[in-house]
C-alpha positions as CSV (number, residue, x, y, z in Angstrom):
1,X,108.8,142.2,46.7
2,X,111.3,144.3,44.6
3,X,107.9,145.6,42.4
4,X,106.6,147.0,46.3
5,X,109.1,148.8,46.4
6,X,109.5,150.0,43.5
7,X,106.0,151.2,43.6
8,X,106.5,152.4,47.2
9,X,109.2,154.7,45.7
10,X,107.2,156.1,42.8
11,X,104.2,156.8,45.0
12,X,106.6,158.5,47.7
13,X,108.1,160.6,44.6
14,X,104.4,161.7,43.8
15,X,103.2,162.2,47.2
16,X,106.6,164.3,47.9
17,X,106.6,166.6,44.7
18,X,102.8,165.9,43.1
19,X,101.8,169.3,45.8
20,X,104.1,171.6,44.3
21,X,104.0,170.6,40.8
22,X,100.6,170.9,40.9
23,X,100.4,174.8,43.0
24,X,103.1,176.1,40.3
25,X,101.2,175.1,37.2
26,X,102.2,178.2,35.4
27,X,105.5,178.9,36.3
28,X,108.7,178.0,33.8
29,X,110.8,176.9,36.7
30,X,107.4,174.6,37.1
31,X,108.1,172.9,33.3
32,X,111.9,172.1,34.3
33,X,110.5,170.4,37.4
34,X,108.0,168.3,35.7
35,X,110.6,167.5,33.4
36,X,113.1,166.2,35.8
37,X,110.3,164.5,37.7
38,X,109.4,162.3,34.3
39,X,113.5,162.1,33.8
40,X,113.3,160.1,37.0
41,X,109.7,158.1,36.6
42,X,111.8,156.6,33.2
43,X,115.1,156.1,34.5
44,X,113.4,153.8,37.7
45,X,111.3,152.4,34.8
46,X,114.3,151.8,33.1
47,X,115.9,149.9,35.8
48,X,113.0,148.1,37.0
49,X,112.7,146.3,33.3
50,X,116.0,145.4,33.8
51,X,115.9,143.8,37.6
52,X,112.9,141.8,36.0
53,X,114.7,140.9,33.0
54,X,117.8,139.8,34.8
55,X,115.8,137.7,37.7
56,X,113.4,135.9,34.2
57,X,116.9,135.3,33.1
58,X,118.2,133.6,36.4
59,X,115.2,131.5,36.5
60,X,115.6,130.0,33.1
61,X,118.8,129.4,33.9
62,X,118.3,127.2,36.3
63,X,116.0,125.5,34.8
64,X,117.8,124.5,31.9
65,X,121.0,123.5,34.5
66,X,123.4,126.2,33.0
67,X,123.8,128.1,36.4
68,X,125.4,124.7,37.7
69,X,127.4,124.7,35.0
70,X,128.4,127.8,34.5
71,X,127.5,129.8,38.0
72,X,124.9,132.5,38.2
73,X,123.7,134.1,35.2
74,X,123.1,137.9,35.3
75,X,122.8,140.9,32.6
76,X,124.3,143.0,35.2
77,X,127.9,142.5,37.2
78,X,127.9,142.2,40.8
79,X,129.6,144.1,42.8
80,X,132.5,141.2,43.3
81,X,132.7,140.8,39.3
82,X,133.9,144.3,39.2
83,X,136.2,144.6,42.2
84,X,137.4,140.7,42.3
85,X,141.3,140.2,41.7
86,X,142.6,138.8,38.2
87,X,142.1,135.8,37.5
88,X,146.0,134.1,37.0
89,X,147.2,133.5,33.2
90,X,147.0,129.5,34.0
91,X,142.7,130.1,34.3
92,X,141.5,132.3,31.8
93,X,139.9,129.9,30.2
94,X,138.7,127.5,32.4
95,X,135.5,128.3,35.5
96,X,137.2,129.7,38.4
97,X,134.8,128.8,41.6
98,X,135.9,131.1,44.4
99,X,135.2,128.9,47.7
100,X,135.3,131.4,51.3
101,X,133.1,129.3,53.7
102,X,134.0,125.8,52.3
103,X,132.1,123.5,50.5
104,X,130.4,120.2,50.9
105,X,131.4,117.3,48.7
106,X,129.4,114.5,48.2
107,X,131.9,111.5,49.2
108,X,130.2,108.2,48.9
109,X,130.8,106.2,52.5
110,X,132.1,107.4,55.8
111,X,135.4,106.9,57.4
112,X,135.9,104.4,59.1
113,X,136.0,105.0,63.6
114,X,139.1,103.4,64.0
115,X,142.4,104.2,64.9
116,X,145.5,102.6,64.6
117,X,148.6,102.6,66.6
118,X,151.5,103.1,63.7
119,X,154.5,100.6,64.8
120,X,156.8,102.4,62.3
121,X,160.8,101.2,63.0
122,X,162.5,103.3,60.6
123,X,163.4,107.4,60.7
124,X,165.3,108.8,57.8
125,X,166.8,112.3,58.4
126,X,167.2,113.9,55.3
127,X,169.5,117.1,54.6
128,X,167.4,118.3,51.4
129,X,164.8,119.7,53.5
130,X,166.7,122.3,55.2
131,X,166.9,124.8,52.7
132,X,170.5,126.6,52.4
133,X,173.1,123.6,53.7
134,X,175.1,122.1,51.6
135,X,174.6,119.4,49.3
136,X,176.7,117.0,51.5
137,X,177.1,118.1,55.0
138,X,179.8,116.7,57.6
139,X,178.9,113.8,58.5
140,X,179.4,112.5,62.2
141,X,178.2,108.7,61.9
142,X,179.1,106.0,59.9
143,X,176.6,102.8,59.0
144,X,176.4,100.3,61.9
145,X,177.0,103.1,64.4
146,X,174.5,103.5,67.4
147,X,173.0,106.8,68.6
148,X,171.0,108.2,71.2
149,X,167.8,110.2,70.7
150,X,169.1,113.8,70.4
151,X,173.0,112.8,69.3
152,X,174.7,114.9,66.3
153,X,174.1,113.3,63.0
154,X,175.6,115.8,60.1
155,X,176.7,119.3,60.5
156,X,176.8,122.1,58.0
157,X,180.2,122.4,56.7
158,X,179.6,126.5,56.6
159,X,178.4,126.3,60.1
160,X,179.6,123.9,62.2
161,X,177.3,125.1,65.4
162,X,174.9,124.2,63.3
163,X,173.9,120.2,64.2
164,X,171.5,118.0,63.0
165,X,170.5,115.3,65.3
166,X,168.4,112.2,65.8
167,X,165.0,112.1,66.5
168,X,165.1,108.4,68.0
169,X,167.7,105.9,69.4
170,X,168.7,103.3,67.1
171,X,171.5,101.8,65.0
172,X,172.5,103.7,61.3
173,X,171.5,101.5,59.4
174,X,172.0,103.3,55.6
175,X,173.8,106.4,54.4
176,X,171.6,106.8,50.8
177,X,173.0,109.3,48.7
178,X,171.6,110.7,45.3
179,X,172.9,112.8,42.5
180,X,176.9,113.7,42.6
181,X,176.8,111.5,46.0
182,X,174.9,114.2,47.8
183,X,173.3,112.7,50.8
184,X,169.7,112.7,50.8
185,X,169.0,110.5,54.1
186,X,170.4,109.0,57.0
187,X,168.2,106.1,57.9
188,X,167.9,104.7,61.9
189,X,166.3,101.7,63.0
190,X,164.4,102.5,66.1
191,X,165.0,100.6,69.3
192,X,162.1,99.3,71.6
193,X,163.3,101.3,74.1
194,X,164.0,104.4,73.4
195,X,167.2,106.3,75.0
196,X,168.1,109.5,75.1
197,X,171.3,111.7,74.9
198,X,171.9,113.5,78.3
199,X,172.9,117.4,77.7
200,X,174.4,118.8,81.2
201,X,173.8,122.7,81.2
């Protein structure tokens, strides 16, 4: 395919310019011509060794299994290679794969078509995941006391608008705390039936 073309070109070249060349046989601005002309035969010579080198080079490639390895071989850069983004410090020397439509991977079995209803009793509310209160907020419950779905929990001791409530009705059943007793969750067991706090506008 790419040797049709390439001999498409050449004879297009030739068909183009072989007329004039040819009528100005004597001329000096003839000699520059020609010259130019054989400048251009070599150079697409040039780079049609190289397309055939660089596709012989692919194929043994594959065959050997060092493109899986490795990726595609090629004596030339693509034009990604030269315009990709740098590759981070932590992968210069390890394959970077880059993945853009996704990719298929071979997972022995299927999933199983079932689903399960999750009968899960206990909610833990935990103040470390809101980034910027404080270590150990206000709290507004004590273990043993019941709440309502929606009913203040702990509040930020910066700003005391700001409430954190909980997400089911239940009973507080554990204040856990971690290092210099900052509280890291407030545990509810769930009741079967669920209640919820009433907020009058």
């Amino acid at each position: 395919m790419k040797n049709g073309k390439l001999r498409s070109v050449l004879s297009l070249i030739l068909l183009v310019c072989g007329p004039s060349v040819f009528a100005q046989a004597g001329s000096s601005d003839n000699n520059s011509f020609v010259t130019i002309l054989i400048a251009v035969v070599v150079l697409l010579a040039f780079f049609a060794l190289i397309q055939v080198s660089d596709n012989l080079l692919k194929l043994e490639a594959r065959q050997l299994g060092v493109a899986d390895k490795i990726g595609e071989v090629s004596l030339l850069p693509t034009w990604r290679d030269l315009f990709r983004s740098k590759v981070p410090a932590y992968a210069k020397n390890h394959t970077l794969l880059e993945i853009k439509r996704g990719a298929d991977l071979p997972i022995a079995g299927e999933a199983r078509k079932e689903v399960r209803d999750a009968k899960v009793t206990r909610f833990a509310v935990q103040p470390p995941n809101w980034r910027g209160l404080a270590p150990i907020p206000r709290l507004l419950v004590q273990v043993g006391d019941p709440v309502k779905a929606g009913d203040p929990l702990f509040e930020d001791k910066k700003h005391p608008e700001m409430k954190f409530v909980a997400p089911v009705s239940g009973e507080v059943i554990a204040i856990n705390r971690g290092a210099k007793r900052a509280i890291t969750e407030v545990v509810i067991l769930a009741d079967k039936d669920q209640q919820h706090r009433e907020v009058t506008a």
